[in-house]
N, C-alpha and C positions, 0 to 999 in steps of 0.2 A: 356733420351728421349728429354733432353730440345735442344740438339744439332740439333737433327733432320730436317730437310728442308723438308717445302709440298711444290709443287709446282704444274706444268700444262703442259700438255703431247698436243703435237699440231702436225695434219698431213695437215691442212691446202686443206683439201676436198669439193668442193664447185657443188653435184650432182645438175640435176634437169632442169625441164624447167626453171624456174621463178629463177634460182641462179643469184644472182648477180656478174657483171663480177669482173674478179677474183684482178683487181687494186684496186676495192674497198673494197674487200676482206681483202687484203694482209695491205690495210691501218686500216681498223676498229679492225682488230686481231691486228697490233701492238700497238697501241691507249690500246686495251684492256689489252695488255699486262706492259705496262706501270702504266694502272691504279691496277691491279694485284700486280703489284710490292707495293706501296703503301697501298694494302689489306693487307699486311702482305706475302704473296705468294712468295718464296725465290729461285725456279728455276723453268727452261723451259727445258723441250724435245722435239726433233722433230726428227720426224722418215723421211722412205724415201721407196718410189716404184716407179716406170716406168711406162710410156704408158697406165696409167690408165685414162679412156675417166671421170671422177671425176674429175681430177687434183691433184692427192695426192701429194703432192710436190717430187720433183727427185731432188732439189739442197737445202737441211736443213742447209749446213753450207755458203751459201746464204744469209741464212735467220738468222741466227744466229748470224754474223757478224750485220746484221740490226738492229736486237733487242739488243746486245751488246752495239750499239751504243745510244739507246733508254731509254737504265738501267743502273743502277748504282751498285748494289748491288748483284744484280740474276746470281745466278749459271748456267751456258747455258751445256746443251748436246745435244749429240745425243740418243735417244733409236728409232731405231738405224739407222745406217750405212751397206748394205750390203756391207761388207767389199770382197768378192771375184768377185765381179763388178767394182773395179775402181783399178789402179795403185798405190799402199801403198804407193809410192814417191810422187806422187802429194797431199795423203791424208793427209801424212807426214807433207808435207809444208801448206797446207792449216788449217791446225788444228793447229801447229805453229803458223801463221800469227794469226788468230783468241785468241790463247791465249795471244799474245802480243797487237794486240787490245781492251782485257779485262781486262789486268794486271793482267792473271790466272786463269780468272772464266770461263773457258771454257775446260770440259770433253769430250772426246770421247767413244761413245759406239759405239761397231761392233755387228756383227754378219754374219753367215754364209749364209743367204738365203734359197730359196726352192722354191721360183717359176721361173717353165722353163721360161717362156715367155720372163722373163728378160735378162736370160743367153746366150739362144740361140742370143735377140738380140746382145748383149753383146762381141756378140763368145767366150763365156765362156762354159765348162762344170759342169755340174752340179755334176758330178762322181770327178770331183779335188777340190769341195769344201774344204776337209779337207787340202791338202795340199797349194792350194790358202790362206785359211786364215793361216794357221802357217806360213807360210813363210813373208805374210806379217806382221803377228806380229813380227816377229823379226826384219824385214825391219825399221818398223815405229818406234822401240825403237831404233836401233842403229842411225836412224836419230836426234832424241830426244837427247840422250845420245851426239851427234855432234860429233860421230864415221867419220869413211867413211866408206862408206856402205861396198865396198869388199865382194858383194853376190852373189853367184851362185845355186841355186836350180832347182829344176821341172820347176816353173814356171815363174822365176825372174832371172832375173840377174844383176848386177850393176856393175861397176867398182870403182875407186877411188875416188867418189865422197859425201862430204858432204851436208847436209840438212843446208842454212841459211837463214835468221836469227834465231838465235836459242832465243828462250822466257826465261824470268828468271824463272819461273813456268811452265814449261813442263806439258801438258794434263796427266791425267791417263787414262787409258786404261781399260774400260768398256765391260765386253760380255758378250751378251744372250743368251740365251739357254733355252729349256725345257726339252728336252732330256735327259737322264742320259749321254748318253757319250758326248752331246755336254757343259755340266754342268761342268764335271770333265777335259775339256779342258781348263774352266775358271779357275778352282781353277788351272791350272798346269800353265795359259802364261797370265793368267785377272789379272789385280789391283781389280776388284770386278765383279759383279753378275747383269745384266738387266734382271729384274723378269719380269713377264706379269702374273697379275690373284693371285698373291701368290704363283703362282706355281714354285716349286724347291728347296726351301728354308733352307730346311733340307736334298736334297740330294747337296746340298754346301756347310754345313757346315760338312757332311761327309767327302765328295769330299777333304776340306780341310786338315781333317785329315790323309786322305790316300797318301796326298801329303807330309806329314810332315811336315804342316806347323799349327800354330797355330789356332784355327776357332776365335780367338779373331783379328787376324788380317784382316778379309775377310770382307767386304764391300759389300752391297746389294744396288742398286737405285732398290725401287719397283714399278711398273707400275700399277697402281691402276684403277680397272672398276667400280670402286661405283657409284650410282647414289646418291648422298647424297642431299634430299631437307624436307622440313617441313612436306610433304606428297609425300614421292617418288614414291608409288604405283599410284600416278594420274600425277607425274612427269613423269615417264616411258611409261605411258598412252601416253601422251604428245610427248612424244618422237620417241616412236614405230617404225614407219616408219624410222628414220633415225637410227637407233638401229639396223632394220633389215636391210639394207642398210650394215651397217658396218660388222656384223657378218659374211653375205651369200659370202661376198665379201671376206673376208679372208679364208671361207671354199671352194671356189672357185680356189683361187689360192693355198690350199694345207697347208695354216697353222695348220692346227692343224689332220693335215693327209691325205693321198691320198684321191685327192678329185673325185673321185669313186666310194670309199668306203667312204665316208663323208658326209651321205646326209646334204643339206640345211634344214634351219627351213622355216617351213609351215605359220608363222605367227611369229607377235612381243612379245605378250607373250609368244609362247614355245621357243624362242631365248632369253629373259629374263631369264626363269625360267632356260630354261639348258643351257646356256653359260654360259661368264667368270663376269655377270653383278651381282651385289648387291644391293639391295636396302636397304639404311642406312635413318634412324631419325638422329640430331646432336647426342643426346645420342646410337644410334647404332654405329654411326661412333667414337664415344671418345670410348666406350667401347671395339670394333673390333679391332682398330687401336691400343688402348693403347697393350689389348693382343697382337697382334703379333710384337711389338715395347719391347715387354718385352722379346719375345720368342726367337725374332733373334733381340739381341745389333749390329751384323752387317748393321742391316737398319742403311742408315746416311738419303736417301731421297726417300720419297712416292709423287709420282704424279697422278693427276688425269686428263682423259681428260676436256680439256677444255670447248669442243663441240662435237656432235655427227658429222656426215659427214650431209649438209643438215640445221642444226640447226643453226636458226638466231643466229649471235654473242650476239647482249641484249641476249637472253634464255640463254647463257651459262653464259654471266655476272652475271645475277641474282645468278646461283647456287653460283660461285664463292664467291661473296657480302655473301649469306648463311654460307656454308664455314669457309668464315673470319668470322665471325661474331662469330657463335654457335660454331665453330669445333675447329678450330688453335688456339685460347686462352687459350683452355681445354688440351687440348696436349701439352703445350711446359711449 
């Protein structure tokens, strides 16, 4: 357990009338990210979506490269990267450049996607997802590996050409999934596992098996919903609105199933109660955490959001301050 990295899961969402504009934004989150690093706080994620009138960030490894420069010590990923939205050669190179900017501290996590909106703008289909991402995972390793590419598939094709500069620490290769068969994808082409909720956790360590591969070797980054504060029942209170904000918005676009048949929550506490949120005391969170830290040796790192979409940067600082203080001492 003492290996273990927590760290801060950031989409960089700024809804609302009264949001402040988003340069001010983008400064007081790195600021706070810096001061995070010195809480004890050991890595950053940052995910990524399109054309959301919010601003959810569309360029994370942007943003990564910022905070790289910002930190010293902090592990930077992605959870995640729709990976069958962009060109694996440019992703190739840009995740590259970024690990040689950090001397290695920088991971890439993918994943497959699910909302049309994107695709369509995109001109992607949504039916060649699976062969879009395998093709470019093999793309993005043989560029890594400082192969020449020499690829021809469905969807790709390359010629004789290498990926440089090539980093002395190459990224590993991160994917998520919740799905059974998008799980058992990771354990067949992932270096490890992007969890969301705890969900999946043991159909990966199957998955590994089935692969024939050891489950002591597989690697979990877990994406953690807790609400960890001294009273998180009046924290969530607190929160509510930007809580329901973030759920309606993911059952809208189809995460967590045709959004159809998916209805929305009615309010902040039935989105509380039945979504992927927790509410933790420090002693719920040392207790919950240590169990599932025991259950699956695969965890290396559990992140939490930083802030809710909406929520002043201080409100989420405080938790963090919380956090370090009561949580991460206890754990490591």
């Amino acid at each position: 357990m003492s290996g273990v990295r927590f760290g801060l899961w950031y989409d960089f969402r700024n809804p609302g009338p009264d949001a402040p504009a988003f340069e001010d934004l983008y400064e007081d989150v790195l600021d706070q990210i810096v001061a995070a690093e010195q809480m004890g706080f050991a890595s950053v994620w940052l995910t990524e979506h399109h054309f959301v009138d919010d601003g959810y960030t569309p360029s994370p490894l942007i943003l990564a490269a910022a905070i790289g420069a910002r930190t010293r010590t902090m592990r930077l990923g992605t959870n995640l990267i729709i990976l069958p939205l962009h060109d694996p050669v440019r992703i190739a190179e840009d995740a590259a450049t970024l690990a040689i900017l950090t001397r290695g501290r920088f991971d890439l996590g993918v994943a497959i996607g699910y909302r049309e909106a994107e695709f369509e703008a995109f001109g992607r289909s949504l039916k060649h997802r699976p062969s879009l991402m395998e093709e470019s995972v093999e793309i993005i390793r043989r560029a890594w590996r400082g192969e020449a590419l020499n690829f021809e598939g469905k969807r790709f094709r390359y010629g004789d050409v290498r990926v440089t500069p090539q980093p002395a620490m190459a990224p590993r290769l991160f994917i998520g999934g919740m799905a059974e068969p998008a799980i058992e994808r990771v354990a067949r082409i992932g270096d490890g596992l992007l969890s969301t909720g705890g969900i999946g956790h043991d159909v990966y360590v199957e998955a590994l098996r089935r692969q024939g591969r050891d489950p002591s070797e597989g690697r979990i980054a877990a994406g953690n919903w807790a609400i960890i504060a001294e009273d998180p029942v009046a924290e969530a209170e607190k929160l509510g609105p930007y809580i329901l904000h973030q759920t309606n918005q993911y059952i809208r676009w189809g995460a967590f199933g045709p959004p159809a048949s998916t209805p929305e929550f009615a309010d902040a506490p039935t989105a509380i109660e039945n979504g992927l949120y927790q509410l933790w005391t420090a002693d719920e969170a040392v207790r919950h955490l240590s169990g599932m830290l025991e259950q699956y040796p695969q965890i290396e790192d559990v992140h939490f959001w930083a802030q809710f979409p909406g929520e002043p940067v201080e409100s989420g600082t405080r938790r963090m301050e919380y956090i370090a203080e009561h949580v991460l001492p206890r754990l490591r």
